[in-house]
N, C-alpha and C positions, 0 to 999 in steps of 0.2 A: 511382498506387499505391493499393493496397486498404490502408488502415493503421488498426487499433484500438488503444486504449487500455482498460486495466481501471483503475478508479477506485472506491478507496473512501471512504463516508466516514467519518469520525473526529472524537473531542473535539478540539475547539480548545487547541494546545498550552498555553494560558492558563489553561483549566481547573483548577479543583481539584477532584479527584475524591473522592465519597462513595460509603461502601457501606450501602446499605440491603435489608434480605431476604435475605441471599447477593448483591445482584446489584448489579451497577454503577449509583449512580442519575444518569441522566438528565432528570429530569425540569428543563427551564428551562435547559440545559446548552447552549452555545453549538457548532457542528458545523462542519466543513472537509472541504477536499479533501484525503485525507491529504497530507504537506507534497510527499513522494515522488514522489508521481504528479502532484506539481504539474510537477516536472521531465519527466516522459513525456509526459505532454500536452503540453508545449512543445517538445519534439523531434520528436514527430510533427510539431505545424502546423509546425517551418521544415524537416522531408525534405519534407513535402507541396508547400510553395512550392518548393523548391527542383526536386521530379521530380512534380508534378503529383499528382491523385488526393485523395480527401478520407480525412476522417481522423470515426471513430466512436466514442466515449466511452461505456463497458457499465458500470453497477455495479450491484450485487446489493441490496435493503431492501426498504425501504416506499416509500411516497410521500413521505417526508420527505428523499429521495436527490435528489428531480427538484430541489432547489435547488442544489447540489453540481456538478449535469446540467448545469444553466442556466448556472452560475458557470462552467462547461467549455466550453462551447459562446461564452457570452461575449469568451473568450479567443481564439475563433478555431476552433475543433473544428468539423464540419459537421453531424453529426449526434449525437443522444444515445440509448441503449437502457438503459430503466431493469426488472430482471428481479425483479418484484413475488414477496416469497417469504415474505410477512406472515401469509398466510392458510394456508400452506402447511408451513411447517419452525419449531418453534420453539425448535430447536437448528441452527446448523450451526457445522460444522469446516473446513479447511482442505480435506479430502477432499470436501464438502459443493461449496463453493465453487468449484474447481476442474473439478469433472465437471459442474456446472450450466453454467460458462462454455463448457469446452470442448464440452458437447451443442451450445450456441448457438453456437460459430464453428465446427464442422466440416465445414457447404459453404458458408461465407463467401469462399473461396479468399483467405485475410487471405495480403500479400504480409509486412504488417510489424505487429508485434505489442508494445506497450511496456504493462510496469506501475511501479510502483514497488519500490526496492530491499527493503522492509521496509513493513510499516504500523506506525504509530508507537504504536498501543494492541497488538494481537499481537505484532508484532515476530519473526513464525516465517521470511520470508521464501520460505514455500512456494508460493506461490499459483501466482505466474510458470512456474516448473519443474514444476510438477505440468500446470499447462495446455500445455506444451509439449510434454510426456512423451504426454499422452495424443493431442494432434493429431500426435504422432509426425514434429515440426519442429526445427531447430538451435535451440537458444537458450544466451544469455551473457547471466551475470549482473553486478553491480554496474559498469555500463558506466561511465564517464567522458567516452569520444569516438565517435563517429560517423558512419562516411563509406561513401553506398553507390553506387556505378557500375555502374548497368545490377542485374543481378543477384547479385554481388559485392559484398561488406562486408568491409572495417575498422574495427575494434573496439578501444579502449585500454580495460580495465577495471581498476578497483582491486579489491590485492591486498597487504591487513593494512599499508595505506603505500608501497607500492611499487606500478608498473604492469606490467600483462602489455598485448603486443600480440596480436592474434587475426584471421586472415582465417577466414571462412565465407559463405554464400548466402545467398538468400533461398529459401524464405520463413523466418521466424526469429523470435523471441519474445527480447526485450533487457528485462532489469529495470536504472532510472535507480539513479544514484546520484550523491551529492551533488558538483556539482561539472560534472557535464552540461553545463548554460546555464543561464542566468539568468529562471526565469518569470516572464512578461511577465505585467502586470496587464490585467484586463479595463475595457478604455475606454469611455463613455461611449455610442458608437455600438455599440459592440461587443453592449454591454448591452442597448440596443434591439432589433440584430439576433435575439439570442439567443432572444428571445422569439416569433419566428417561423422558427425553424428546429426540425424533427422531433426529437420525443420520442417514441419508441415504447414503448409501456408492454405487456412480457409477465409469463405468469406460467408455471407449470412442466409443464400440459397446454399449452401452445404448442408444448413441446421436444419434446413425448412423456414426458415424466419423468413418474414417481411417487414417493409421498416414502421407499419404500424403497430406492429404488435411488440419494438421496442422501442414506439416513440418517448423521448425522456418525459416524464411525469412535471419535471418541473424547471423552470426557464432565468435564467440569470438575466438581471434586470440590468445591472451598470458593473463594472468593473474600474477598481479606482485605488492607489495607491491611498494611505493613511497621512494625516498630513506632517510635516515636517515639525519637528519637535523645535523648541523655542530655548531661547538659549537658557542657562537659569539666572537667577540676578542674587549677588551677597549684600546684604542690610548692612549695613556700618552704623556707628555709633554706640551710645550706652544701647544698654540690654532694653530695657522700657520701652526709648525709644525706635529700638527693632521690633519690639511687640505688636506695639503702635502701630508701625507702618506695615507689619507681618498683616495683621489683624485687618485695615484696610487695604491691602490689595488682594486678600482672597476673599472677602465682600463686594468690595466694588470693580478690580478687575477681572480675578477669576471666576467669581460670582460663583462662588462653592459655599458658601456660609451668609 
């Protein structure tokens, strides 16, 4: 099986995030595989073991992605495509992203296509279904389960707590979600290996692209932390007289009633 993964990267959920300029600062800021697509990477390599065919790992930056790459590849991925767009975009969107990937897999003949259900700094969930939309392939999102026979798939996906069942084909584009399998950490050989398996580094004259025909659709206006939470305050006295004063400060301070 022809089987890709989109992989982004992402602040370390450990982070504590600062805004400096308007803009997110990074600098010295520790980086991951988003946790998501740590799940799609690991159901790629066990469809792979299981029906043969290797599995390719694409994300979009700098050169600062090829560790992300490595750390992919570590885990068992075959190969890595890292789609250099530094020099190139220094906005993108979701619309951005999307028609970059799909230029680069539209004669990949991909059989089977996984990303993740969300990225955990955007959190739009469009990436997947946009890329699907345009190679004009089946895709289901926030999968669960996974079973494919020959050209034929079953699919359990979540659905607000509850499951839906799903049969469809190949070829097909499935976004992970939590609950998939359990990704397996990158071993020690693993790690070795990784370092001698393909990294292909392009950039957006590879595709044929120009930066207008991926300029982002839509423009972040401010960037701004949420504001610091207040501390809470405990009411004393009889019961009434906490009512009382409950009752008046989310009238007159909180101005919620």
């Amino acid at each position: 099986m022809n089987i890709y993964v989109l992989v982004k990267r992402t602040f370390d959920t450990e982070e504590r995030i600062s805004i400096s300029g308007g803009k997110i600062a990074d600098d010295g800021a520790e980086f991951i595989i988003n946790p998501y697509d740590e799940y799609a990477i690991e159901e790629a390599i066990q469809v792979r073991d299981a029906n043969g065919g290797e599995v390719t790992v694409i994300t979009l930056g700098d050169e600062d992605a090829e560790k992300q790459l490595r750390t992919a590849l570590a885990m068992g991925a075959n190969k890595a495509v890292l789609i250099n767009t530094e020099d190139d975009l220094d906005e993108m969107d979701e619309f951005t992203a999307a028609k970059i990937i799909a230029e680069y897999l539209k004669d990949k003949d991909a059989d089977l296509i996984l990303a993740g259900n969300v990225a955990i700094d955007g959190g739009s969930g469009q990436i997947g279904p946009r890329v699907a939309e345009l190679l004009n392939i089946n895709y289901v999102t926030t999968i669960t389960k996974l079973e494919i026979d020959g050209t034929n798939v079953k699919i359990v996906r979540d659905v607000e707590g509850d499951s839906e069942m799903i049969e469809t084909s190949l070829p097909l584009l499935v976004t992970a979600q939590q609950g998939l399998n359990e990704p397996r950490y990158p071993s020690l050989p693993g790690i070795m290996q990784a370092r001698k398996k393909p990294l292909e580094e392009l950039e957006l004259d590879d595709l044929d692209l120009d930066e207008d025909e991926v300029a982002a659709k839509t423009e972040t206006i401010e960037i701004y932390l949420p504001p610091a939470k207040v501390a809470g305050r405990v009411l004393a006295g009889d019961l009434s007289d906490q009512v009382t004063e409950l009752i008046d400060l989310l009238k007159n301070e909180a101005k919620v009633i």
